[in-house]
TORFIKE-170832 format. One line per field, with one value per residue (C-alpha): x, y, z; residue number from 1. Coordinates in Angstrom, 3 decimals, m for minus. Layout:
! residues N
xx: c(X,...) .
yy: c(Y,...) .
zz: c(Z,...) .
seq: c(NUM,...) .
***
This chain:
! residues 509
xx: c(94.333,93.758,97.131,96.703,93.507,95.072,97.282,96.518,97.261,96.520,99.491,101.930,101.529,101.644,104.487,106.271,105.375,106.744,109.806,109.957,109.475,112.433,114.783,113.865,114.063,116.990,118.629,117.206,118.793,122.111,122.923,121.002,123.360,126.479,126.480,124.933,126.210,124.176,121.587,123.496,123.550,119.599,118.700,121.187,119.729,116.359,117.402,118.691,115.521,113.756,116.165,115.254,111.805,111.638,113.416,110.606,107.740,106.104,106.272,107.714,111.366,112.463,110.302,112.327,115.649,115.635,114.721,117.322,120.102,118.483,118.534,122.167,123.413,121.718,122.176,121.329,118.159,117.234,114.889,112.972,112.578,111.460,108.876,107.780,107.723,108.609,105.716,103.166,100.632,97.694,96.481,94.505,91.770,91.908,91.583,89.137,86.608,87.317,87.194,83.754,82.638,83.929,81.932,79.250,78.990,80.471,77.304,76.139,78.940,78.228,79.958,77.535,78.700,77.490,79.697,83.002,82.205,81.888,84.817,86.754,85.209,86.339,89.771,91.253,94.089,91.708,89.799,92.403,93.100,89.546,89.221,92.457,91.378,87.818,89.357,91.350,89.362,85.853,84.814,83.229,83.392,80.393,78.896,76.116,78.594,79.320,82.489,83.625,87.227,88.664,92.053,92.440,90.085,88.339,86.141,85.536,84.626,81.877,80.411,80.843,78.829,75.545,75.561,75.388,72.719,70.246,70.798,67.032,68.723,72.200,75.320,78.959,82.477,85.683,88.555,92.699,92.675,89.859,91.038,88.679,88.645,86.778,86.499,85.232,83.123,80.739,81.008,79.761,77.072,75.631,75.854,73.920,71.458,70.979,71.046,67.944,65.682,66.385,69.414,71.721,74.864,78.328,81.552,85.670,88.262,91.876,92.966,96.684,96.009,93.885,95.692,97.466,94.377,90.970,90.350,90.327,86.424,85.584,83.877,81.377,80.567,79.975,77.753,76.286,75.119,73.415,76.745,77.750,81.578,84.487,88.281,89.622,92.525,92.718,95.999,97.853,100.691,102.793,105.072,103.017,102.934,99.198,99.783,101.563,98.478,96.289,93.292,94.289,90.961,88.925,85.621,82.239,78.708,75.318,72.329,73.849,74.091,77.195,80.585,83.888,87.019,90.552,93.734,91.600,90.895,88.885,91.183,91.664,95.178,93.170,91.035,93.906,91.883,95.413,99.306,101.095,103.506,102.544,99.606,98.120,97.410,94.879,92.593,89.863,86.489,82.772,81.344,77.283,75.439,76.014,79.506,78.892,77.338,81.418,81.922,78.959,79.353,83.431,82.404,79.901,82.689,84.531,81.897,80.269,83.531,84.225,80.787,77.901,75.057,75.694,74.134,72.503,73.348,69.952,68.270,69.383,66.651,66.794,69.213,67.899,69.046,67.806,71.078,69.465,69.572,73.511,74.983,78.518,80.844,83.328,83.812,84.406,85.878,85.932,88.776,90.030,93.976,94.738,97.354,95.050,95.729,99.122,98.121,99.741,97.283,97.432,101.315,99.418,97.082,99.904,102.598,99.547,99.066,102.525,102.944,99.970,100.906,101.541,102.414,102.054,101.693,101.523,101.585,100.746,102.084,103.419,106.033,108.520,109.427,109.174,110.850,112.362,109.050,107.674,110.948,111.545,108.042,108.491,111.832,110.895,108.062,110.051,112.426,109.913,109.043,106.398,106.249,106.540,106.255,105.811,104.892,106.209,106.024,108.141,107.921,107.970,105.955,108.568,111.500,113.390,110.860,111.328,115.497,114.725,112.036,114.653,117.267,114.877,115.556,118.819,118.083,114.084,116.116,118.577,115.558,113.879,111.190,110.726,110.502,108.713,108.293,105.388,106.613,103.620,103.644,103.219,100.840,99.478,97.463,97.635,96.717,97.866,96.443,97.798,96.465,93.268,92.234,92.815,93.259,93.472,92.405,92.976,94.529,97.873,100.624,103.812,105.488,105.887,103.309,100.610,101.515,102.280,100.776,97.792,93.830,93.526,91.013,90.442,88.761,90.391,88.652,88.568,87.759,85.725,85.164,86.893,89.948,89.992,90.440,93.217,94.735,94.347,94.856,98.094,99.531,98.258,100.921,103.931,103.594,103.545,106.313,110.280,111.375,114.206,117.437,120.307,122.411,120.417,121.178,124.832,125.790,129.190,130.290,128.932,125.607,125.115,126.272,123.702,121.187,121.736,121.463,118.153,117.382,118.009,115.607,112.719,110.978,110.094,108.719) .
yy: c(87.020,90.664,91.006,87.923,89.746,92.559,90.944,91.422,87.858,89.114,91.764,89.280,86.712,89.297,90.735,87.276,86.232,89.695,89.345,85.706,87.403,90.032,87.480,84.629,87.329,88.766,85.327,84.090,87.357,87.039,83.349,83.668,86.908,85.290,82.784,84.361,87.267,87.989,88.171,90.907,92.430,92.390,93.567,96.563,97.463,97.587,100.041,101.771,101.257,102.475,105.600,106.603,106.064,108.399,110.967,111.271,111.223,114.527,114.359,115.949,116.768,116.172,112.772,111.542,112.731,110.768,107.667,108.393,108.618,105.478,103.299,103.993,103.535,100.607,99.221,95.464,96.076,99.557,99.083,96.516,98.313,101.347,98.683,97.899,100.681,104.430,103.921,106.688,105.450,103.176,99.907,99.877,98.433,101.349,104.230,102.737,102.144,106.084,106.954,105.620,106.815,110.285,110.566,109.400,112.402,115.044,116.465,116.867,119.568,122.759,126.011,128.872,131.587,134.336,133.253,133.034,136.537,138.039,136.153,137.982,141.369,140.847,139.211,137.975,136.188,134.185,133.402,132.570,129.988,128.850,128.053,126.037,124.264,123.779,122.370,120.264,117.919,119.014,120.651,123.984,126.959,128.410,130.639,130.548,127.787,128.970,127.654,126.555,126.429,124.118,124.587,121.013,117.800,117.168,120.427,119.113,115.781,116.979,118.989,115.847,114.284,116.333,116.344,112.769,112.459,114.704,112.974,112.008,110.318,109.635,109.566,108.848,108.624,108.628,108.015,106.469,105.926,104.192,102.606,101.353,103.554,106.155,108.213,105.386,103.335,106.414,107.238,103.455,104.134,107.107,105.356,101.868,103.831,105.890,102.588,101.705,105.150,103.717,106.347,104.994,104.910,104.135,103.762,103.692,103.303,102.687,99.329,100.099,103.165,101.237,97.595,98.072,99.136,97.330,93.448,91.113,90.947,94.874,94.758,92.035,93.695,97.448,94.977,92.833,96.356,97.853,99.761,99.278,99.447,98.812,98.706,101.096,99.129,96.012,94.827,91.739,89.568,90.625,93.194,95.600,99.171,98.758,99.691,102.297,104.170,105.046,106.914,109.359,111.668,112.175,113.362,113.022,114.109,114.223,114.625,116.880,119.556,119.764,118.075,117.919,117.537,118.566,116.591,114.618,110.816,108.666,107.218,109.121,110.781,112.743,114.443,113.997,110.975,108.888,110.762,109.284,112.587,114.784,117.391,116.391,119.483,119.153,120.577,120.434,122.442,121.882,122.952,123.762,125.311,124.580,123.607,120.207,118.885,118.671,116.211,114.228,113.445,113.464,110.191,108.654,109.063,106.587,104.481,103.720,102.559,99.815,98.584,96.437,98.467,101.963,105.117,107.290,110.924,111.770,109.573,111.329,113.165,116.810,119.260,119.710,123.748,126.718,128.259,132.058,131.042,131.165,134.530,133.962,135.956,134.361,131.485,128.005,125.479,121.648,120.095,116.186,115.347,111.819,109.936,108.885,112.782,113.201,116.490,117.109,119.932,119.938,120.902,123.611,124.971,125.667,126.707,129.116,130.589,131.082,133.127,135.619,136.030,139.785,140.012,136.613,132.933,130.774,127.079,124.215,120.762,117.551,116.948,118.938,116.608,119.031,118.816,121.660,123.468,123.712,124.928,127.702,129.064,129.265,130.831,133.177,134.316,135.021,136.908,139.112,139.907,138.157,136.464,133.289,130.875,127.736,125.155,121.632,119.100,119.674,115.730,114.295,110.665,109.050,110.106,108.756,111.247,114.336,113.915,114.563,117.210,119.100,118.402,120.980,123.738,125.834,126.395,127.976,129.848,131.572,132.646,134.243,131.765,131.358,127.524,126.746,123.667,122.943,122.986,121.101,117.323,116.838,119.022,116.936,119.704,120.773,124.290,127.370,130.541,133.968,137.539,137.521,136.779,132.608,129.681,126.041,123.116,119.594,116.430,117.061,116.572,118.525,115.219,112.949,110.394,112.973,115.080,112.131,109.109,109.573,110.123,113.730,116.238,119.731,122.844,126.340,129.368,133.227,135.678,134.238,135.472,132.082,132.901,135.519,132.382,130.401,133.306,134.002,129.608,130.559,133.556,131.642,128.360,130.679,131.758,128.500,127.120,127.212,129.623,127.556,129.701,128.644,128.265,125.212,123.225,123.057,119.315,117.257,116.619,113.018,114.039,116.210,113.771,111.477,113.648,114.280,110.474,110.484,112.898,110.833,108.253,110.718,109.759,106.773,109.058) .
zz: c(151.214,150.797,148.699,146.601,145.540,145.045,142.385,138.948,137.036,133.937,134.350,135.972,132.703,129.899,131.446,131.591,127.961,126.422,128.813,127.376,123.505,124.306,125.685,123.285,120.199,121.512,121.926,118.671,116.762,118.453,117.590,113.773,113.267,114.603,112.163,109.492,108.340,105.673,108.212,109.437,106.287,105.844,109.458,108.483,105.342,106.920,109.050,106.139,104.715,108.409,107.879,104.154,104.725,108.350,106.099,103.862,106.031,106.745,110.398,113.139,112.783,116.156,116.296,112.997,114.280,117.497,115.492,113.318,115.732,117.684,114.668,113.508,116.791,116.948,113.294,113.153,115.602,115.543,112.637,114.040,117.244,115.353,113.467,117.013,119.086,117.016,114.298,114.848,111.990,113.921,112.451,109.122,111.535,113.762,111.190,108.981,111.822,113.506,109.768,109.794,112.686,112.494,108.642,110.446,113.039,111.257,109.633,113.016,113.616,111.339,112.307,113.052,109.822,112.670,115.369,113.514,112.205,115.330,116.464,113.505,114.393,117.750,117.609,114.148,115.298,117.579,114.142,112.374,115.116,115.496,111.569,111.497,114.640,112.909,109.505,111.169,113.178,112.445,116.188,115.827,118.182,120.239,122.256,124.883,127.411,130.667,132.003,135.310,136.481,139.066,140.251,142.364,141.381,144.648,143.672,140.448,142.130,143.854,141.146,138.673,141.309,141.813,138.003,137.317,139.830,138.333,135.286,133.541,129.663,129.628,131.317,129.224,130.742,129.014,130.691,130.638,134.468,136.431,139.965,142.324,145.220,147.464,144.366,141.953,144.446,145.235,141.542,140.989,143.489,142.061,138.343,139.477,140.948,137.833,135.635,137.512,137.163,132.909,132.291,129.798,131.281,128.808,129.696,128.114,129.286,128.540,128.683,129.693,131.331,134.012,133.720,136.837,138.722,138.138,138.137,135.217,135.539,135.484,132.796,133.424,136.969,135.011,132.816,135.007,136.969,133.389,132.287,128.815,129.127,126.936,127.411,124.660,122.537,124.471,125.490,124.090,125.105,121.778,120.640,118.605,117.689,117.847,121.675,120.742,120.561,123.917,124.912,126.693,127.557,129.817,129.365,131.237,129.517,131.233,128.848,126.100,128.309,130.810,130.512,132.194,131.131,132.164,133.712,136.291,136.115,137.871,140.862,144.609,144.075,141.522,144.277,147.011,149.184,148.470,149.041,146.501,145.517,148.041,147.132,143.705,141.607,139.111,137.003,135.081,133.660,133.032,130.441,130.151,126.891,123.420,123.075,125.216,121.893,120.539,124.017,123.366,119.462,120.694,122.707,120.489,117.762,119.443,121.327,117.449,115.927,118.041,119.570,117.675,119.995,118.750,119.358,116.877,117.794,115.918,118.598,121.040,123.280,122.819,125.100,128.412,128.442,126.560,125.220,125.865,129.788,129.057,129.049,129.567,127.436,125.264,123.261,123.972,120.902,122.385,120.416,119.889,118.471,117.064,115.929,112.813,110.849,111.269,112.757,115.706,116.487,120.165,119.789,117.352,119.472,121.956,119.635,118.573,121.895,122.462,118.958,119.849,123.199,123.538,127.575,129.476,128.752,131.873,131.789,133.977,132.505,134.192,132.240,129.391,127.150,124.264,120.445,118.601,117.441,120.721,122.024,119.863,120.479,124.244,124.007,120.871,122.855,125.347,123.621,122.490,125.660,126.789,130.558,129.947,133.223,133.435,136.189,136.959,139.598,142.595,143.793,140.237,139.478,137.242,138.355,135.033,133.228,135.645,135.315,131.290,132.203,134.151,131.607,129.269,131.564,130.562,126.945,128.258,131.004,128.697,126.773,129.270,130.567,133.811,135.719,138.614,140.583,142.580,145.863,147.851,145.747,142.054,139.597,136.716,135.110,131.250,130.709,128.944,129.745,127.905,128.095,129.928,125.793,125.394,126.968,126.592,129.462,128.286,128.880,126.705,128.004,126.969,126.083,122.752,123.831,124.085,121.401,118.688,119.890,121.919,121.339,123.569,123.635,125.702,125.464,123.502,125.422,123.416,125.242,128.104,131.448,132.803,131.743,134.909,136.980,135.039,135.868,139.312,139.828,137.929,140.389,143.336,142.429,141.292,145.126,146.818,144.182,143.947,140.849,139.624,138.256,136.627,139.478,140.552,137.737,137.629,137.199,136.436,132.806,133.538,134.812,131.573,129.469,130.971,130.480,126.929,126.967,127.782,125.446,122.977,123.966,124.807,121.723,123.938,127.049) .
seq: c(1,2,3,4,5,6,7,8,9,10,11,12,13,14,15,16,17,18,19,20,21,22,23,24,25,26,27,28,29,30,31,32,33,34,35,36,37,38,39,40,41,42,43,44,45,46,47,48,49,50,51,52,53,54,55,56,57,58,59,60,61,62,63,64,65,66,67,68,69,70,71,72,73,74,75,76,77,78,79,80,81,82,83,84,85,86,87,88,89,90,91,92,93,94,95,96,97,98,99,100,101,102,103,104,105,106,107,108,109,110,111,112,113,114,115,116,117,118,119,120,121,122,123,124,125,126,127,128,129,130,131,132,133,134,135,136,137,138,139,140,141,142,143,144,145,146,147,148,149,150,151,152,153,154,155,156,157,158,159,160,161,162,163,164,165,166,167,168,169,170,171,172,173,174,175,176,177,178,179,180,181,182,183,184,185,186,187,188,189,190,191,192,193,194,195,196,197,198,199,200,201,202,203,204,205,206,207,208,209,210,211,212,213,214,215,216,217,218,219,220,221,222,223,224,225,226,227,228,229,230,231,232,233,234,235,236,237,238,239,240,241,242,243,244,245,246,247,248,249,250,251,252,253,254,255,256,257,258,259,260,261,262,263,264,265,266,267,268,269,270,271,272,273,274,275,276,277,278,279,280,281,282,283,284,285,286,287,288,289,290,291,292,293,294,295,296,297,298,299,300,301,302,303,304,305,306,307,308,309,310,311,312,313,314,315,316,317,318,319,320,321,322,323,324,325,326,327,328,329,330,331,332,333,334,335,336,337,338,339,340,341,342,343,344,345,346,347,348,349,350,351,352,353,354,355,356,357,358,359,360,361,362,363,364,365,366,367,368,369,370,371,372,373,374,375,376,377,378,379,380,381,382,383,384,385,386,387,388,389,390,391,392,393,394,395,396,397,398,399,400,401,402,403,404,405,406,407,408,409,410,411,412,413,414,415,416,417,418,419,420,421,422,423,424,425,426,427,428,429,430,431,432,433,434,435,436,437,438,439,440,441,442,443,444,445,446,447,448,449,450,451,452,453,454,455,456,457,458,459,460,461,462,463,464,465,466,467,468,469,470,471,472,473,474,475,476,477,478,479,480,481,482,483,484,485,486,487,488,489,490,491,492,493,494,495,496,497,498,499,500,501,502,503,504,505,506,507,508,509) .
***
């Protein structure tokens, strides 16, 4: 009985009915084609058409390319599977309502004149980057936030924790992976209890990213127990490029004044209660002091466009903290990237770190799935000189995904960067950290999905005294990690054919 429970119908008959789509389609196509060969013709000159029109779109060039090669390889189909599955542009439904919602917060968001001038006095590269990070989705930078670092989730866990239960107003959660478990069931204890002192608890999450992992009535139980909660772009049992597009943050605010955010979700291989990969490397930050104002209009931004009972921000009760009571040095700029600008500024903010980067960049990221920009930043940097290291999983999740991660090696190692692999389990932390002067913690991942597709968000940090501890999180993993040369990736002409193979199809990754 226990593992009939634990299967998820929903899952099992969308799954069928696409599979039944694909094969019918597929079937469909083959015999309509076969005896039509004009139908040929027209499936061929739309992905001519597909082609023309990729060519012209201001987008990444890497993105277009692998399209490109995909469709004329695949000529009578490829442009309806780029129609399906390669479109980066969300539905008109989609952008008109975050449209909406983001005009609706964003004269809650001015940038302090005084605090970018300092900034400049201080550091005007870092300006530079701040502005274009500003202009480009709105968030502002700020001072008076300390910052806490936590190199693994389970100490982030507990500190996530004793924050939501001194909570007095309101508590929101934002998150692509919620799975019922040690971690979630106290977190469901703490929030019910909270519901009933009258603290307005909220909740999203991503309706793919959890599919696998809670039951079919979640949602009525988180209402049912006084939690608002909605499943972020719900999942349907058709082909659609809709789906394409995921929520991929996580964030968690407590009364306007401390948030979290970072790699961690909300299931117990996150805080290392379940082995899945061996050791689970995460990380994350919380933020308290001004700058948690960005998290908690970030949230509302996407709570208002999709529910009926929306919040005011101006209704909000007033911060619980007295920003002179913060004395942390530095600068802290909360940041969102979506598919809806054709922006990719979380690619930006790291190509940007990488080009001021004067001794070291060091970089924690699951996965390096990267285009052409992002790898001639790496390996210029390099080049110049700068220490460039980078950390990936030593007992990789997907191991499809890890065989084209590793395929990215050679051309970084002729450069100059350095590779390491997590030696104890998997790391599924996104950070960049360069100079003792900036750093980044986030939920991006260096793949296409994250950097195209997704909804992200994370945190740029100038100049703050955290950035000590990136750092010293950073040395502490190169020890207890394999440096991987070039030796170790010798492979047969087949095996490197392969992988260029699945190079091709990254753009899917």
């Amino acid at each position: 009985m226990q593992l009939l429970k634990k299967i998820n119908y929903r899952i099992t008959l969308i799954a069928l009915i696409i599979l039944v789509q694909l094969l019918w389609g597929t079937l469909f196509l083959m015999d309509f084609v076969g005896n039509r060969q004009w139908i040929s013709v027209m499936l061929s000159a739309l992905s001519l058409l597909v082609v023309l029109f990729l060519n012209m779109k201001e987008e990444n060039a890497s993105y277009k390319i692998g399209w490109i090669i995909l469709i004329m390889t695949l000529p009578v189909f490829g442009g309806l599977f780029y129609l399906l599955f390669g479109n980066k542009r969300p539905s008109g439904f989609m952008r008109m309502r975050l449209t909406k919602s983001h005009e609706s917060i964003h004269p809650l968001l001015p940038q302090s004149k005084g605090v970018l001038e300092k900034l400049k006095l201080e550091d005007d590269r870092a300006h530079g980057t701040a502005k274009y990070v500003a202009k480009k989705n709105d968030y502002p930078i700020y001072e008076k936030t300390d910052v806490k670092y936590y190199p693994v989730g389970e100490e982030m866990f507990s500190d996530m924790i004793h924050s939501m239960e001194k909570a007095k107003h309101f508590i929101y959660l934002e998150y692509f992976i919620v799975e019922e478990g040690l971690m979630w069931n106290r977190m469901m204890e703490v929030l019910s209890g909270k519901v009933q002192e009258g603290v307005d608890v909220r909740m999203i999450y991503d309706d793919v990213g959890s599919m696998f992992l809670l039951p079919n009535d979640f949602i009525k139980k988180m209402e049912a127990a006084g939690i608002k909660c909605m499943a972020f772009n719900r999942f349907r049992p058709i082909l659609s490029v809709v789906m394409n597009h995921r929520n991929h943050r996580k964030i968690l605010v407590v009364d306007g004044h401390t948030a979290f955010t970072g790699g961690i979700n909300l299931a117990d291989e996150y805080i290392n209660e379940k082995v899945r990969f061996g050791h689970w490397k995460d990380t994350g930050i919380r933020l308290r002091g001004e700058a948690v104002k960005s998290f908690t209009l970030m949230f509302l931004e996407m709570w208002n466009a999709f529910r009926s009972d929306i919040v005011d921000p101006l209704s909000l009760p007033e911060v619980l903290y007295a920003p002179s009571s913060f004395t942390a040095k530095g600068y802290v700029q909360p940041f969102s990237d979506s598919p809806l600008d054709d922006e990719p500024l979380g690619e930006n903010v790291y190509i940007e770190i990488l080009s001021q980067a004067r001794d070291y960049v060091y970089i924690f990221t699951p996965y390096l799935i990267i285009d052409n920009e992002l790898q001639s930043a790496l390996c210029l940097a390099a080049k110049r000189g700068v220490d460039v290291r980078i950390v990936t999983p030593g007992i990789p999740d997907k191991k499809l995904v890890f065989r084209i991660t590793r395929s990215n090696y050679m051309p970084l190692l002729k450069a100059g960067v350095r590779i390491y692999e997590y030696s104890p389990g998997f790391i599924h932390a996104k950070s960049y950290v360069s100079d003792d002067d900036i750093g980044v913690v986030g939920t991006i991942n260096m793949d296409y999905r994250s950097l195209f597709l997704h909804f992200e968000c994370g945190a740029l940090l100038y100049g703050h005294e955290v950035l000590k501890d990136l750092k010293k999180d950073a040395l502490e993993t190169f020890a207890v990690s394999k440096e991987i040369r070039k030796e170790d990736l010798k492979e047969t002409l087949f095996a490197r054919t392969f992988d260029a193979l699945l190079r091709l199809f990254a753009i899917l990754f």
